[in-house]
Structures are given as structure tokens and as C-alpha cells.
N, C-alpha and C positions, 0 to 999 in steps of 0.2 A: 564445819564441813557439811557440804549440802549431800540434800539424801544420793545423789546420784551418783557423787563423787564416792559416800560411802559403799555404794553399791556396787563401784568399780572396783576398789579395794577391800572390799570384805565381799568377794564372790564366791557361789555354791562351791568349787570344787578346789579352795585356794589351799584347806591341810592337806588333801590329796597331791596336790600340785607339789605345794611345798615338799613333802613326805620322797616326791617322785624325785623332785630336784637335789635333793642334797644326796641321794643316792647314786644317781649320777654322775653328782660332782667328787662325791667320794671315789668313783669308779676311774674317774676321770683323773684324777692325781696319784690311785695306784698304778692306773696303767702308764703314767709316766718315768713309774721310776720310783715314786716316794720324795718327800723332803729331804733337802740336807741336812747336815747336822748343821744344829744350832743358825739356822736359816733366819729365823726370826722377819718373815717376811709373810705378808698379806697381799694379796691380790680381789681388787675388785672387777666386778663383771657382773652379766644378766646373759639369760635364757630367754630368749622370743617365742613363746609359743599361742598356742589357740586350745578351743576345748570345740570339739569336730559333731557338730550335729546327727543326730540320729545316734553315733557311737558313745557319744560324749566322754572319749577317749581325748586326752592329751598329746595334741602333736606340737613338735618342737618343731619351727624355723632356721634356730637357727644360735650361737654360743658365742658370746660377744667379751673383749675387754676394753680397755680404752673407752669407758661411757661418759658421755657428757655430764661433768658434775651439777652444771647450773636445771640442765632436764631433768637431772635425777632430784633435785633440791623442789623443783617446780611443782612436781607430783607427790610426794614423800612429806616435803620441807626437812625440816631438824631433825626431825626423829629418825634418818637414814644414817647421819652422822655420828649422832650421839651412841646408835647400835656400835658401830664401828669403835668409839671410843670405848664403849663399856669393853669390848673384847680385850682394846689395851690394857684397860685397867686390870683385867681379872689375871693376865700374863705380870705385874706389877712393871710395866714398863715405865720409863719418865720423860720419856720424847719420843718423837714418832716424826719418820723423813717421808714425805711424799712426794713420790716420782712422778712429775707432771710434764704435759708439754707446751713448748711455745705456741703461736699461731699458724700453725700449720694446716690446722686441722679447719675444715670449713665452715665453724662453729664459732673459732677462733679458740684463744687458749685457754685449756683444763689444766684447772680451774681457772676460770676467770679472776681477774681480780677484785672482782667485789662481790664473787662468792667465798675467797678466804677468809675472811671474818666470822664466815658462818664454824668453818672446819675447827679453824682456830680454837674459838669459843665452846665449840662438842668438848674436845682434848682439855681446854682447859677445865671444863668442870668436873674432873678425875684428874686436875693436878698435874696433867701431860704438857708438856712443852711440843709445839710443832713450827715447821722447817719443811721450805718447799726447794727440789732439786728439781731444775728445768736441763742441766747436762745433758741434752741430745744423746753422746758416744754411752757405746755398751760396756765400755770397761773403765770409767773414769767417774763413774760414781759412788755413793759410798759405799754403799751393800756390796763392793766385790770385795772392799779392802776391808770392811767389818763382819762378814760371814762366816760363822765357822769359830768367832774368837769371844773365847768366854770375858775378857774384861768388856765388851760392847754389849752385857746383857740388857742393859737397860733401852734400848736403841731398836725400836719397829718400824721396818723398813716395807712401806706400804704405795704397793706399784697401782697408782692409777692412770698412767702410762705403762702398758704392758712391759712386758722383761724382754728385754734385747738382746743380753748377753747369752751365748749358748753352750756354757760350760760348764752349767748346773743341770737340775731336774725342771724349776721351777718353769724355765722356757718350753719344755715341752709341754708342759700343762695346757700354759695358753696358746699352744703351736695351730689346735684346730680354731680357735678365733681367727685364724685370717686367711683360712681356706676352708669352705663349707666343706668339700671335696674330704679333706679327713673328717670333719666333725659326721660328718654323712656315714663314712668309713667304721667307725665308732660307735654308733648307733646302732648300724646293721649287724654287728658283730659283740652287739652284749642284749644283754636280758632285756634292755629298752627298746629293741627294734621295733615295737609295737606302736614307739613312739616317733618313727621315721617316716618323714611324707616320701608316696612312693614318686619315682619319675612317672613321668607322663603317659600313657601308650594312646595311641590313637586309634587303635583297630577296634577299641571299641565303640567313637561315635563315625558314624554312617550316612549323617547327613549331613546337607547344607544347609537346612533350616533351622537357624537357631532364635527365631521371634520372641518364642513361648521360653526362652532360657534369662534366668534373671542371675545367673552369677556366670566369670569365664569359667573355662577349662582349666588354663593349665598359666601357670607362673612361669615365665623365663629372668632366670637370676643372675648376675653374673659368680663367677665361684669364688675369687680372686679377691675383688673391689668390694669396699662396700658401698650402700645405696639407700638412700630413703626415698618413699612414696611422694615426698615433698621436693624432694633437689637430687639431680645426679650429686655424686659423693663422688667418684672416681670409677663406680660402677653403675649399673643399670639396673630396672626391674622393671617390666612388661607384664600386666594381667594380659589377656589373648580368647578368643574363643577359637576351637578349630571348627575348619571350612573345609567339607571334601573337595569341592569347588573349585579353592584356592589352596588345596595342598601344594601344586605345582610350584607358587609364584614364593609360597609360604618357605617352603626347602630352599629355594634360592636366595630367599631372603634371608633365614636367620639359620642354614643350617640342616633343619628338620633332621633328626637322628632316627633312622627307623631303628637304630638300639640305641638306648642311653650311655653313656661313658658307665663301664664297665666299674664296680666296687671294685678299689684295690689295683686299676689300671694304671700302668707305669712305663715308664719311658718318652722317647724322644715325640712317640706318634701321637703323642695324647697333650703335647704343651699347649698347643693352641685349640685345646675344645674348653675354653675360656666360661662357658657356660651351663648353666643345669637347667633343664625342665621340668619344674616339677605339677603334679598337682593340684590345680586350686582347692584347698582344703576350703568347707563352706562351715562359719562359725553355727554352733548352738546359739538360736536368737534372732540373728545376724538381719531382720528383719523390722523395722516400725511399723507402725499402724497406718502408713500411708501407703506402707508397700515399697518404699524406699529399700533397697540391700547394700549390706557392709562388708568392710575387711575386718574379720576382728584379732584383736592382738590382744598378748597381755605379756609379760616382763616380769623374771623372779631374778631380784639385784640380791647380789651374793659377795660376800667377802672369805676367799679361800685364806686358809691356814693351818700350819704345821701339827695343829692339835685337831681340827676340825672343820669344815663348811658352814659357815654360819647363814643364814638365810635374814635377810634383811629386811625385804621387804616383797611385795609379790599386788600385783594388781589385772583384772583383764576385763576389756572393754568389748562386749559385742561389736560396736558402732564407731569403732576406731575409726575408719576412713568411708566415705559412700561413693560407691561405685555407680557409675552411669555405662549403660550399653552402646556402643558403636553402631551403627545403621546398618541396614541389610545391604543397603548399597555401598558399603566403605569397601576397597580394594586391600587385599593383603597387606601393604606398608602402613594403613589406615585401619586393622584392624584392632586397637589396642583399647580397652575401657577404659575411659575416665574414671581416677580415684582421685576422691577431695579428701585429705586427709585435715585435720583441724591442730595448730600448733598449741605448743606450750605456753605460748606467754600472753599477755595483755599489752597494749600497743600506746593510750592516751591517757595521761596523766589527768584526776581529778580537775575539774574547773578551765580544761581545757577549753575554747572554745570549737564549736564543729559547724561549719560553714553548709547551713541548708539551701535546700534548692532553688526558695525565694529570695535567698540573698542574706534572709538571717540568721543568726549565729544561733547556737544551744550550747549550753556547757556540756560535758559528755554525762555526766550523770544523768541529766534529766532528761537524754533522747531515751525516747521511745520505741517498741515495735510498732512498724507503721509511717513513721516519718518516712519522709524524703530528704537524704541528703544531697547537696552536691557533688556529682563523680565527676571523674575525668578518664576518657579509654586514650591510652597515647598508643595511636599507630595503632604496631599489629602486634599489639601484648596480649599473648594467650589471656581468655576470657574467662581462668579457671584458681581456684584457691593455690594453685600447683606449680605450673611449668613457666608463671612468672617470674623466680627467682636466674632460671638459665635464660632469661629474654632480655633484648640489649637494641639500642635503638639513635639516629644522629638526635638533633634537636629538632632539625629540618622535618624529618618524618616523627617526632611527635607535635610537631604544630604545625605542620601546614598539610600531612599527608591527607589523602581523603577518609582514612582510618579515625581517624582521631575524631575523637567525639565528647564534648562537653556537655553532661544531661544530669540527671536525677535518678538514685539508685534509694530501693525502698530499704529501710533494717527493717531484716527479718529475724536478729537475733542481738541481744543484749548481755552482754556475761556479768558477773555478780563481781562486783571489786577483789583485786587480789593487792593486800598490803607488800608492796617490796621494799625492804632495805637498800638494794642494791639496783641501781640506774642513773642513764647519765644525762648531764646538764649540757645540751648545744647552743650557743652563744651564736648568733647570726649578723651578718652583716647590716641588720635592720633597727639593731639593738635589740632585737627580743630575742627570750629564752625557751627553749623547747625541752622538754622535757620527756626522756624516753628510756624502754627497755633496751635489754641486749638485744632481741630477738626481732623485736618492730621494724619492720621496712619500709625505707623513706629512699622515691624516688629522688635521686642525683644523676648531675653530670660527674661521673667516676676521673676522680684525680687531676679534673681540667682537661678530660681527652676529647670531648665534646663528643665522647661515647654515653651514654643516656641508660641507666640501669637502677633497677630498686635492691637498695644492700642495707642488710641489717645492720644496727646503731653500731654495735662494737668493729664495726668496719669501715664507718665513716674517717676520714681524714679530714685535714684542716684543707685541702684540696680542693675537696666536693664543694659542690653546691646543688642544691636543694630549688625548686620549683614549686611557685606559688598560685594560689586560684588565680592570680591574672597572666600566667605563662611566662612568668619572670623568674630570674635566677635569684638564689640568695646565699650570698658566701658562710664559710660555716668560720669561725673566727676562734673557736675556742669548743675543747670536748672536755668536761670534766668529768672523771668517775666520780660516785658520790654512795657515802655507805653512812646510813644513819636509822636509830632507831626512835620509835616505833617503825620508820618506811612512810610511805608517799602511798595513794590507793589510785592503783591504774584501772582501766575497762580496755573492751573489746567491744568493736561492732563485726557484726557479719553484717551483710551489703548486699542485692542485687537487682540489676544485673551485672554491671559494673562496678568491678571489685575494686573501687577505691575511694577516697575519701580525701577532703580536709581538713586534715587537724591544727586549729593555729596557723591556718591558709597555707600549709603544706599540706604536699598530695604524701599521701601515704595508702598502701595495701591494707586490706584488711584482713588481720588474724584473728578468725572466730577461736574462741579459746577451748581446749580439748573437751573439759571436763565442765 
């Protein structure tokens, strides 16, 4: 583990944090009601929070279930799992059912299938049998017809697909997971309110000068959806500075609430205020030595149960994502900061070749900071670590628009090999093989539409095809998952200006890697 990474996960205030959270979360399943009898059910989930400069006071974001197992595996590894297992064990159970879901989700399916092996192998070493339930319906699973009945004792019914049915306790637990709006509610209204970011007010800034401001104002979230800084999800999230200026154009545009949605506000008036504003909370840190400023986050992953809160794991990062300022000249629809936030994964398989800017190859291990690789900008693909996953484009305008540009982008950043078990094998119409994670984005023609978009590995079809350093197509012929160990050692390039690359003379995005 490198020092940084330990430095993310063994942070100053993580007993504190810890201590803070399972408090909460105990508060959080009295206030629902308590467990059933003989429920024999677990629920995993995480708390998004930060630790607030100057206070260095714990604010929470925001109370999550349904977490991506392969993200949570990414950062954690095994030892997230095995936690989990040991609880089984100490309950002396001999199987354990996890409620998962299909590809629904834009990540695609939790668990993945080539992070089962990992869950598997936790349970099995406490002797646990494990069994994945993907049943969609809320009353057709097994935990409704095993609940409650003492011959199922042996039988750990562990939602990591949240609980759908609403006939128990368990559902109101995670009820504020999918509306900030009560988790907000909750907050305000227990001993933790301290830990509540406030809404936004604007009567305190006065100017339209904001030169000399190196973080935004105020976050707009949607309450509903959720959203990551990296992809619309179904919902939105907007850093903003305000502009007395452009307060006018600002209310027209999103709203402006000279009152917040009222705590505890209810009825028909209040359906479509779809959104919260809250305060940009500014990390303890949240600054480098270059002068660069962050969003910072950090995640305490929890496993709810009938006997107790177990705390898993807990991590927080100053320097999660870096924010860039908007110009003085951007107009209120334009007023939004750039955040780069940096992903999970590693993208090119050891011994890959990487197609440099004079034409020669490097394997990816032995690029350097400093090289030049060959990029490729197709069209008008946002120029940002970010908003190229919702960008989408013909073939027309990525090769012949005047956007489009074939040049040399320097690496500015080399990540340290991460061993996977689990990645898959693309079989090309060229006869060669590529070799890739879930998460790695490889520009394709999407499904034959002669629509032009970059989608991560676990979303490719035998469909796509894939674009090569000479602006040719290449059918994708075969996708093999592949789970073996020791694992394969992948890297990550970060890139600039031009945030792309070839790997194995496909274009691919580059995912600098978080940690």
C-alpha cells in the first residue's frame, strides 16, 4: 500500500468519524421502528462525508445503499468482504443470500460477475455457503418467505440491493438513501445536526467580484436522483459561484429560492422543488502546493444489523476531485466550475503497447512522465476528465469535423500497477486481443448506430466497434470475462492536453487513477 493511499485510509479524524457514524446509524434504525423478529438481515451502505476546514467538524453529504461492489473492492480490496463475513460467522450462520441487481444500474451489475469470486471466497473461508438473488420484485424473494421463521436460522439475508419491500422495518431504514430531503430531515432533527450542511443563503455575498475566490459557493444537488461528479447518474450536481450581477438570469435559470424548501415541508406544492442548494462545504487541506483546490470526500462503508452497526471500513481524501474556476466573463448558464474528479480503476494491461507521437510504440510500463504520446480529440468531445462519458458524436464529425484533431499529449501522471483478478478479454476483428478493465473507456461506434461514444468495457457488445490510430473501425468479435489468480497488473496514464490515448492502436480516455 503506498504511503498516500495509507494516508487516505488511516486519516487524523477517522475514530472520531467512525465513533460519529455508527451512532447515527444506530439512531437511524431506532428511528425506524427497530428490526423484525428474527429478520436475520444485513444491509450494506456508506456515509459521504468531509471534515470542514477551520471547524474540522464532520459534515455529512449525504447516506447511501445500493454501493457499487467492484468501487468498494477497488479501494478496500478483500478486507471489506471478509469484515462482512466475519459478522456471518460470529451469528453462526451457513449460507448467506445476496440481493443484487441486474444491469440497470450505470455501472452495470452489482456485483459484477467477476467480482463474485471475490464475495464467494470471504464466506467461504468461515465455512459460509453463498447465493446470488438478482429477482427484481419486492415480494418474490426469499427473505419475505424466510423472515420471521425459526427453522431458516441458518440463512443471512444480505441486501446489497437495497430493500424494496415495504412491509417490514428494514425499508424504512434505508428510505432516506433515496431522498436527501429526509436524510436532511434526520439530521436536523437529532443530536447530529451539527453535522448538517446548512442550505445556501445569498444575502450574505454582496459582490460580483469573485477573482480572488478559489472555491464555489454553493452546490446544487438534485434531491431525488443520484449523481456523481464524473457522469449524470439520473441526477445532477452543479458546484456554482454566486454573482449579484447575474442573480436575475441565475433565478430564471435554476430556480434561485430566496427560502430553501422548508424541513419537514409536505404536500402537493413542494413535488417539483426537485433540488437542494446547499453550501459549498471547503475541505480541511483541500489545497497543494501548487495552489491547485479540491473537493474533498471521504466514505464510512457500513453493514447494518439486527444486533449492531458494524463499520467497515472509512477512508477520506482532501484531493478527491480538482476544481477549476469559471472566468469572469462566463454568463450565468456558464457559470459552473470545473471538477476533475480521478476514477477507480487502471485502464492498460501490462506489456500493452502505447502508440507515441513519433510513431513509436512503448509498452505501458516503461512510459514515462514527460513523454509524448499520440492523442486523438474527435470532434467537440469536452476537453475534461469528466463530461466525456455523456458526449456522443456521428463518425462524420469525429473525422472530418474541423474539431478533430490528431496531435501529442504529454503524461503528466503514471499510476503504480494495480494486480486485478478480474478483467475482460476483447477478441477484434483484426485477430488481436485487448485486454481490459470494467471501468476503462474505449471509444466505439455504439451497437452499429454509427453514433460514436466512449463506454466502459462492461458495456461493450459484440456490436461495437472500436477505432484505431489510422481512423478505422474494428469489430469486436468476442468479450470474455476472465477471473484468475494471481490477476494481470494493469496502469493508468493521465494525459494532457488531449485526454486520450492508444492503447494497442485503440483510442482510449484516460483514467488517472484515484489514489
Amino acid at each position: 500500500m503506498g504511503t498516500k493511499l495509507q494516508s487516505i485510509i488511516n486519516f487524523p479524524q477517522k475514530s472520531v468519524v467512525e465513533a460519529t457514524g455508527s451512532e447515527i446509524l444506530k439512531h437511524i434504525t431506532a428511528s425506524a421502528g427497530g428490526w423484525p423478529t428474527l429478520s436475520r438481515a444485513g444491509i450494506l451502505g456508506g456515509v459521504d462525508f468531509t471534515i470542514e476546514s477551520g471547524s474540522n467538524e464532520i459534515k455529512i453529504y449525504e447516506f447511501n445503499t445500493n454501493q457499487y461492489s467492484a468501487q468498494v473492492h477497488d479501494i478496500y480490496g478483500t478486507s471489506y468482504w471478509r469484515g462482512v463475513a466475519q459478522h456471518a460467522a460470529t451469528q453462526s450462520y451457513d449460507n448467506v443470500i445476496i440481493y443484487s441487481t441486474y444491469s440497470d444500474l450505470p455501472y452495470g451489475q452489482n456485483p459484477p460477475n467477476l467480482h463474485k469470486p471475490y464475495l464467494s471466497s470471504s464466506f467461504a473461508e468461515f465455512n459460509i455457503s453463498c447465493s446470488f438473488n438478482y429477482s427484481s420484485g419486492s415480494d418474490n424473494r426469499p427473505y419475505n418467505s424466510m423472515r420471521g421463521q425459526a427453522n431458516h436460522s441458518g440463512s443471512f439475508h444480505l441486501f446489497l440491493s437495497p430493500p424494496s419491500h415495504t412491509d417490514d422495518n428494514i425499508y424504512k431504514m434505508v428510505s432516506a438513501s433515496f431522498d436527501k430531503r429526509k436524510f436532511r430531515e434526520f439530521l436536523y432533527h437529532s443530536k447530529f445536526s451539527g453535522s448538517l450542511i446548512e442550505h445556501y443563503n445569498s444575502g450574505s455575498d454582496n459582490t460580483p467580484n469573485y477573482s480572488s475566490m478559489n472555491y464555489p459557493d454553493y452546490v446544487i444537488k438534485t434531491n431525488m436522483g443520484d449523481a456523481s461528479m464524473q457522469k449524470t447518474l439520473g441526477g445532477e450536481i452543479y458546484f456554482r459561484s454566486y454573482r449579484t450581477d447575474l442573480e436575475p438570469a441565475m433565478s430564471n435559470r435554476y430556480l434561485w429560492p430566496g427560502e430553501p424548501l422548508p424541513l419537514g415541508a409536505t404536500g402537493s406544492q413542494w413535488d417539483n422543488w426537485n433540488y437542494s442548494i446547499e453550501k459549498f462545504i471547503v475541505t480541511s487541506g483541500s489545497v497543494d502546493s501548487s495552489g491547485n483546490t479540491y473537493v474533498g470526500q471521504g466514505r464510512m462503508s457500513f453493514l447494518l444489523t439486527e444486533q449492531e452497526p458494524k463499520i467497515l471500513s472509512s477512508f477520506h481524501n482532501s484531493f478527491s476531485a480538482r476544481l477549476t474556476k469559471p472566468p469572469v466573463s462566463a454568463s450565468a448558464e456558464e457559470l459552473h466550475w470545473g471538477v476533475y474528479p480521478y476514477s477507480n480503476t487502471d485502464t492498460t494491461a501490462s506489456g500493452s503497447l502505447i502508440r507515441m507521437f513519433d510513431g513509436s510504440t512503448k509498452q505501458i510500463q516503461d512510459i514515462q512522465v514527460g513523454d509524448v504520446v499520440m492523442s486523438y480529440q474527435p470532434g467537440d468531445m469536452p476537453n475534461t476528465d469528466t463530461e466525456y462519458l455523456n458526449w456522443s458524436a456521428s463518425i462524420e464529425d469525429i473525422t472530418q469535423a474541423t474539431g478533430s484533431v490528431s496531435s501529442g499529449s504529454v503524461v503528466v501522471g503514471v499510476s503504480e500497477p494495480s494486480t486485478l483478478s478480474g478483467y475482460f478479454i476483447i477478441s477484434g476483428s483484426n485477430n488481436r486481443q485487448y485486454y481490459r478493465p470494467s471501468l476503462s473507456a474505449t471509444l466505439v461506434d455504439d451497437n452499429d448506430s454509427g453514433v460514436w461514444r466512449f463506454k466502459p468495457t462492461h458495456q461493450l457488445t459484440t456490436n461495437d466497434k472500436m477505432f484505431d490510430s489510422g481512423s478505422q473501425e474494428i469489430g469486436i468479435v468476442s468479450i470474455e470475462e476472465k477471473f484468475e489468480l494471481p490477476g494481470m497488473d494493469f496502469y493508468s496514464l493521465d494525459v494532457e492536453d488531449i485526454d486520450t490515448y492508444f492503447s494497442s492502436d485503440v483510442l482510449v480516455h484516460n483514467l488517472p487513477k484515484k489514489f
